[in-house]
C-alpha positions as CSV (number, residue, x, y, z in Angstrom):
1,X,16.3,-5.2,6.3
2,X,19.5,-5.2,8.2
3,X,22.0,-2.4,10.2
4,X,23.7,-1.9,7.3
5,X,20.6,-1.0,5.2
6,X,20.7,2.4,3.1
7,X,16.8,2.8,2.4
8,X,14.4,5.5,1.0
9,X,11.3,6.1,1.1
10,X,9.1,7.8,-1.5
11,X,6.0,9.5,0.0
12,X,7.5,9.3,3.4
13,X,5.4,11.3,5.5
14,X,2.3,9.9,4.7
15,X,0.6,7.4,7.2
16,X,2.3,4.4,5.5
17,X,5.8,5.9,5.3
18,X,6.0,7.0,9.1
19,X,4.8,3.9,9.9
20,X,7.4,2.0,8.1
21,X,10.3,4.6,9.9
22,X,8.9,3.8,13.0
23,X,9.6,0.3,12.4
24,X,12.6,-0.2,11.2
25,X,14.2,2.0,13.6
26,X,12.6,0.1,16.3
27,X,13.8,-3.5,15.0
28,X,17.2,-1.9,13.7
29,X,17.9,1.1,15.5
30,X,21.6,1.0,14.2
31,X,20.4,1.1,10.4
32,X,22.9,3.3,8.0
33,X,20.6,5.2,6.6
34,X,16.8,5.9,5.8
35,X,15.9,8.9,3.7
36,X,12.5,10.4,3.7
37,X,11.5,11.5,0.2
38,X,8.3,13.6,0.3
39,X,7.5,16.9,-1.1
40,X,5.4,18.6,1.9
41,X,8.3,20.5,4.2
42,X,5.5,21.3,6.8
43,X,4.8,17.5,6.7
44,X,8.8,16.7,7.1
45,X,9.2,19.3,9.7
46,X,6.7,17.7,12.0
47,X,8.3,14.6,11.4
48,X,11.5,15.5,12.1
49,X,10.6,16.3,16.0
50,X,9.9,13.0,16.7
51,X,13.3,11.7,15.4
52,X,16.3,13.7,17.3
53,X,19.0,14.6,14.8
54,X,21.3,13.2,17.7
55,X,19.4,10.3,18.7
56,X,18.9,9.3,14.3
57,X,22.0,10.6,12.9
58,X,21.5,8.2,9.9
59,X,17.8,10.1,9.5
60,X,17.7,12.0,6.2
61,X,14.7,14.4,4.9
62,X,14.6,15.1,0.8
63,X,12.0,17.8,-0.1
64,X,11.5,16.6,-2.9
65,X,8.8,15.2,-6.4
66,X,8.8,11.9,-7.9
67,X,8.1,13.8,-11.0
68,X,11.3,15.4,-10.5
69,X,13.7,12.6,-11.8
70,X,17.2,14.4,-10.8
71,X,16.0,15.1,-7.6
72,X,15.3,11.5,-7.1
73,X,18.7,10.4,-8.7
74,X,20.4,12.9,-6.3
75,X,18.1,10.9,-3.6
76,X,19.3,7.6,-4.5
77,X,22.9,8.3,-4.4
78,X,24.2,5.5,-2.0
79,X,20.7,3.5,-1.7
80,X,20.6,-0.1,-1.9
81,X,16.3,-0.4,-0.8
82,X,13.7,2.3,-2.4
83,X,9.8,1.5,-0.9
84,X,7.9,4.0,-3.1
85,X,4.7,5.3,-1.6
86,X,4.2,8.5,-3.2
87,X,0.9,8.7,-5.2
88,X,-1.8,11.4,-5.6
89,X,-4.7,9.1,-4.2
90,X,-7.9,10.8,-3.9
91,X,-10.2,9.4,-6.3
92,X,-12.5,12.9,-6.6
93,X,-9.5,14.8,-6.9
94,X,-8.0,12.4,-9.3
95,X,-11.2,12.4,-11.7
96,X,-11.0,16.4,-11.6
97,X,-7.6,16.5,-12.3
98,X,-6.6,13.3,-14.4
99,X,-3.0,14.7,-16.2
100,X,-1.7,15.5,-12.9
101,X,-2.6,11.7,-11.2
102,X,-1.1,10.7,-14.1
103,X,2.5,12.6,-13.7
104,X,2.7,11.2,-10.0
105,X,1.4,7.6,-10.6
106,X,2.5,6.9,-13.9
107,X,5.7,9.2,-15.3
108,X,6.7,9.2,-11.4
109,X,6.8,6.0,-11.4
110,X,8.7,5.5,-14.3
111,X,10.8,8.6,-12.6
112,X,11.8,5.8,-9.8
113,X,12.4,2.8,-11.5
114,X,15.2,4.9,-14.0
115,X,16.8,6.8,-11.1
116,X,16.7,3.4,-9.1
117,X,18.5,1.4,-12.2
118,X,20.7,4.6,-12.8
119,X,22.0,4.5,-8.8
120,X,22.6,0.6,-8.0
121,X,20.1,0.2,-6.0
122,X,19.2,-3.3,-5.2
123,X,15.8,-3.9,-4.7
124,X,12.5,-2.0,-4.7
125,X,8.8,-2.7,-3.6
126,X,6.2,-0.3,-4.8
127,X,3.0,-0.5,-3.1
128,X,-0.3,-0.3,-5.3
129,X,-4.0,-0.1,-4.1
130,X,-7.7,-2.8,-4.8
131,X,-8.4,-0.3,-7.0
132,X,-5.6,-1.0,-9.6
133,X,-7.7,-4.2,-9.9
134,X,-10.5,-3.8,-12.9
135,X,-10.3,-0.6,-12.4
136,X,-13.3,1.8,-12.6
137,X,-12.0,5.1,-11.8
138,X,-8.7,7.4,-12.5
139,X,-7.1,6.6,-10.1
140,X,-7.0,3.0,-10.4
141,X,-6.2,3.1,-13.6
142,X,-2.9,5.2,-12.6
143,X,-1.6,3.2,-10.3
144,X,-2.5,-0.5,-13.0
145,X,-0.2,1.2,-14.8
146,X,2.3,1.9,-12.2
147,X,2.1,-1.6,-11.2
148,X,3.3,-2.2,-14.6
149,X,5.9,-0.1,-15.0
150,X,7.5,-2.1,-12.2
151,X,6.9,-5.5,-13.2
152,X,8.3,-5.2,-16.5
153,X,11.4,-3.0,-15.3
154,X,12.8,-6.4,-14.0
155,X,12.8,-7.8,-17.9
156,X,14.9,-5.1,-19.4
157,X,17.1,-4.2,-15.8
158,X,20.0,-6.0,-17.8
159,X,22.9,-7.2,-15.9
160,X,22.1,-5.2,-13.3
161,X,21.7,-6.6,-9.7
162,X,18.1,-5.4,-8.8
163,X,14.5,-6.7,-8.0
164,X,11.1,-5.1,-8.6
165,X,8.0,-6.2,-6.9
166,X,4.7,-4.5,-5.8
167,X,2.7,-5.4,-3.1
168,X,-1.4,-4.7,-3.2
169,X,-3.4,-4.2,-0.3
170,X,-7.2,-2.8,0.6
171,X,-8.9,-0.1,2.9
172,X,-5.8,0.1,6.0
173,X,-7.5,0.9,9.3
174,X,-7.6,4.5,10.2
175,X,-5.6,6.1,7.3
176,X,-6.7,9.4,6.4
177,X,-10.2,10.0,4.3
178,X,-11.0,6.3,5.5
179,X,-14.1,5.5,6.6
180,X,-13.3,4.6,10.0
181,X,-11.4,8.0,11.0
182,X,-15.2,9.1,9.1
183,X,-17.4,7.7,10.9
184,X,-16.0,8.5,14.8
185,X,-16.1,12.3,13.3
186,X,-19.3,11.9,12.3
187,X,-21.3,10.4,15.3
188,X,-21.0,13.3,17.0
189,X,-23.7,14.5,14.5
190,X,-26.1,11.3,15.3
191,X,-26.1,10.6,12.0
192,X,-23.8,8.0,9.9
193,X,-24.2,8.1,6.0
194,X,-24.0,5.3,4.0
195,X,-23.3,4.8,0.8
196,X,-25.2,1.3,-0.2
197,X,-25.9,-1.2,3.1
198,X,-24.5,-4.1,0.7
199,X,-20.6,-2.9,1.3
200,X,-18.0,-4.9,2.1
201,X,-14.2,-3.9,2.4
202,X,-11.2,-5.6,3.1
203,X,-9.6,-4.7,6.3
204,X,-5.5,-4.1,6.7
205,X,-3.6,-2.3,9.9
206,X,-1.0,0.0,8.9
207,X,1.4,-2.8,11.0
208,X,0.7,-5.5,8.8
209,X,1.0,-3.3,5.8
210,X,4.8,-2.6,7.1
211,X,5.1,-6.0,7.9
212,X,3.7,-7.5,4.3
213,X,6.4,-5.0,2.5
214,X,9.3,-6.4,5.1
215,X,8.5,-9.6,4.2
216,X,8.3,-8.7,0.5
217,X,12.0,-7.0,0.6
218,X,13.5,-10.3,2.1
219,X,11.7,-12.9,-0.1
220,X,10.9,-11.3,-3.4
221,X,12.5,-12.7,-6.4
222,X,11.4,-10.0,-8.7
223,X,8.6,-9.4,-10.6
224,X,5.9,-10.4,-8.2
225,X,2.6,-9.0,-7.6
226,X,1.9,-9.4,-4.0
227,X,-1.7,-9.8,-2.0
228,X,-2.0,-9.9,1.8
229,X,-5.1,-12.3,3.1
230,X,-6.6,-10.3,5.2
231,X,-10.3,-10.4,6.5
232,X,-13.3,-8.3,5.2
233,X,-16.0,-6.1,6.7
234,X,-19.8,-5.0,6.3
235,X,-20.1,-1.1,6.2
236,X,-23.0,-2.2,7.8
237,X,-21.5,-3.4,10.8
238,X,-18.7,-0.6,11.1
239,X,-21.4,1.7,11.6
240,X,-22.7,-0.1,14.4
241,X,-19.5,-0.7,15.9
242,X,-18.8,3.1,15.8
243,X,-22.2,4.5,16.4
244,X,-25.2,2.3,17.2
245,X,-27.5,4.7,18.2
246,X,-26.6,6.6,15.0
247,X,-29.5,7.5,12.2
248,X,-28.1,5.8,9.2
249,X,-28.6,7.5,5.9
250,X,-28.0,6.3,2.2
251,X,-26.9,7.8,0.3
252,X,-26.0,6.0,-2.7
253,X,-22.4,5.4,-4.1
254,X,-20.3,7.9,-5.6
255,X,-19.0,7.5,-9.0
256,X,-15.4,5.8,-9.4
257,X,-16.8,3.4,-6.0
258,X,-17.8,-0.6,-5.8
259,X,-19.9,-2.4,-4.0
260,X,-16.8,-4.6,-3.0
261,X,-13.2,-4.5,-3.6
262,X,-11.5,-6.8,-5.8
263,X,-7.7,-7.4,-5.7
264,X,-7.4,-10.5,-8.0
265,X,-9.4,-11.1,-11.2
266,X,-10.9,-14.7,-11.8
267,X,-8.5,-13.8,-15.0
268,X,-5.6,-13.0,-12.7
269,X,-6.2,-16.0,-10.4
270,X,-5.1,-18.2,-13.4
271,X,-1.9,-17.0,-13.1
272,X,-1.8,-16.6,-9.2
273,X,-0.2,-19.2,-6.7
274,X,-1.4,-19.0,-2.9
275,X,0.8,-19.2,0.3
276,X,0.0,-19.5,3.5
277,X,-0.2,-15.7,4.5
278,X,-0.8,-14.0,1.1
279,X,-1.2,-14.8,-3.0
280,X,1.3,-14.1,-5.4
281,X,0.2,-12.6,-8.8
282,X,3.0,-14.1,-11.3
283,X,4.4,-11.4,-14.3
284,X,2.9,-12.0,-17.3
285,X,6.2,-12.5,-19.0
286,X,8.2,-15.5,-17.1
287,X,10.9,-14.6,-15.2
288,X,11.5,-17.6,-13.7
289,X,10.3,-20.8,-13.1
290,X,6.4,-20.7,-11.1
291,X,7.0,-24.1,-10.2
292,X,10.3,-23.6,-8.4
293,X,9.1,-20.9,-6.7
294,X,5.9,-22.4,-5.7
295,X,8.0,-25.3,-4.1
296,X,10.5,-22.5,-2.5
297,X,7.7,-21.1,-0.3
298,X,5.5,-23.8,-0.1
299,X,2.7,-22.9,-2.3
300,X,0.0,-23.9,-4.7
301,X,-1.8,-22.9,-7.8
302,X,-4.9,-20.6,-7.3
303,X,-8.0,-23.3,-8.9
304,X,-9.7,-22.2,-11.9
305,X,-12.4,-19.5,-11.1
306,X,-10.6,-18.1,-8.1
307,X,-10.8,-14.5,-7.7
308,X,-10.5,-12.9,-4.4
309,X,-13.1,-10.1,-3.3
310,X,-14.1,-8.4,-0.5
311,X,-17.8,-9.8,-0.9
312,X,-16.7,-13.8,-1.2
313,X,-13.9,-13.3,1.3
314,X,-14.6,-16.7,3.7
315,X,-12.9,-14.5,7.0
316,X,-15.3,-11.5,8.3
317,X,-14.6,-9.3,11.7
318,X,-17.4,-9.1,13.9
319,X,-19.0,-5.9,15.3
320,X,-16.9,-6.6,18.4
321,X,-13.7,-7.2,16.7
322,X,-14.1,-3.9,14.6
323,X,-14.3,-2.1,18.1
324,X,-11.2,-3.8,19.7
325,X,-9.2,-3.1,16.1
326,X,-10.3,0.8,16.4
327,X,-8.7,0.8,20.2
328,X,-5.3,-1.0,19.5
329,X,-4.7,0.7,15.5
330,X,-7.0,4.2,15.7
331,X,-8.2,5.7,18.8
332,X,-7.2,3.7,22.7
333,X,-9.7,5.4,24.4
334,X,-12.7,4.4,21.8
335,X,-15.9,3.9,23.5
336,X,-18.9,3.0,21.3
């Protein structure tokens, strides 16, 4: 990312999108241009008063679909960097309505890679979810595909100049339907439910989900499938971080939900190489040479058996680091 930058972001007024704004025009406030690509004008509006048309005149809003593929083309025109976060990611909602996830997370998908190959853009990073790993439910399933779709665009991009990578991350702090934002609503109630006390999630803030992709735009060489190593958490011990005078209630888990998320396979880890901050998952079909770029960044081949979950992760927040990560990424005035 640089001043002269031309970016868009799909899905921009979600929590990831604003985020990412925020950021880049705080580390390159004289940036060409950043277009918001989202299809909720209430959501845009309420954007837009935070970012003064005088004070962003390179700030651009798109009402617009990613299952609308001249829209996005029209979107594109003059883009060199597409982040696409757009996705219909509800897992319920997904289940109850399976042909619509799948026109957002699949055929959109497909939607951005064409309009992105059809407009010069330059490089792309499409961000995907644990659940696109084995997945169990719709939803998971959509965006495995999605992840893809984007993968394999860089084997048939031709002589174009343009890189496609995807970057997978778990449960980010605070987002909306987590269970963090869940829980503080729900203590007012004195009582926390539970789903099964033998969860475990992996814990991201939407800061070093922003930073991950940053990092992903400058380094990627295309075709990479990228995992953040971040630590996990007991459900267990979230609920007494929030609440611990709380009754605590099971109440079994839902259909479409695991006891811990997975984002690499013990199948995938064959092919996976580890860095200091985060795994790469290599494309199936060779793009270039894994040793090389092993060497480049100073990694190493993943052993055989390594899979990375959420229940064997080896780096666990404490009670007391849960509280301090729910002042400084959800709520400053948290008080257990």
């Amino acid at each position: 990312m640089h001043d002269g930058a031309r970016v868009l972001v799909t899905g921009g007024t979600g929590s990831f999108g604003k985020k990412f704004v925020e950021t880049i025009y705080r580390e390159h406030p004289q940036i060409a241009r950043v277009v918001v690509f989202s299809r909720d004008e209430l959501k845009q509006f309420e954007m837009a008063q935070l970012y003064p048309a005088k004070q962003y005149p390179s700030l651009r809003f798109f009402i617009g679909d990613v299952r609308d593929k001249d829209r996005l083309k029209r979107a594109m025109e003059d883009i060199d960097t597409v982040v696409h976060a757009a996705a219909l990611k509800q897992v319920p909602a997904a289940e109850y309505n399976p042909f619509e996830a799948i026109k957002t997370n699949v055929l959109g998908a497909q939607n951005v890679i064409d309009a992105c190959m059809e407009n010069g853009v330059k490089q792309v990073v499409a961000l995907s979810t644990d659940k696109a790993t084995a997945p169990i439910n719709l939803y998971g399933a959509t965006k495995l595909c999605s992840d893809k779709l984007f993968v394999a665009a860089n084997n048939y991009k031709g002589h174009r100049d343009l890189k496609l990578a995807v970057v997978r991350y778990g449960n980010v702090m605070g987002s909306r339907g987590s269970v963090i934002p869940f829980f503080l609503q729900q203590r007012r109630t004195g009582v926390l439910p539970i789903t099964d006390e033998r969860m475990t999630r992996f814990n991201i803030s939407l800061e070093e989900g922003v930073d991950l992709v940053l990092y992903v735009l400058q380094h990627m060489w295309g075709g990479e499938l990228f995992v953040p190593k971040i630590p996990s958490y007991h459900i267990t011990d979230v609920a007494e971080a929030i609440g611990p005078e709380c009754r605590r209630v099971i109440t079994g888990i839902r259909p479409g939900e695991k006891l811990h998320e997975e984002m690499i396979t013990e199948t995938d880890g064959m092919n996976t190489i580890e860095f200091d901050r985060h795994f790469v998952i290599l494309p199936a079909m060779p793009l270039w040479n894994p040793d090389e770029y092993a060497r480049a960044f100073k990694g190493r081949r993943c052993e055989y058996g390594f899979h990375y979950s959420s229940g064997s992760n080896t780096e666990w927040l404490t009670v007391d680091q849960i509280r301090e990560l729910i002042r400084q990424h959800v709520d400053p005035n948290f008080t257990p």
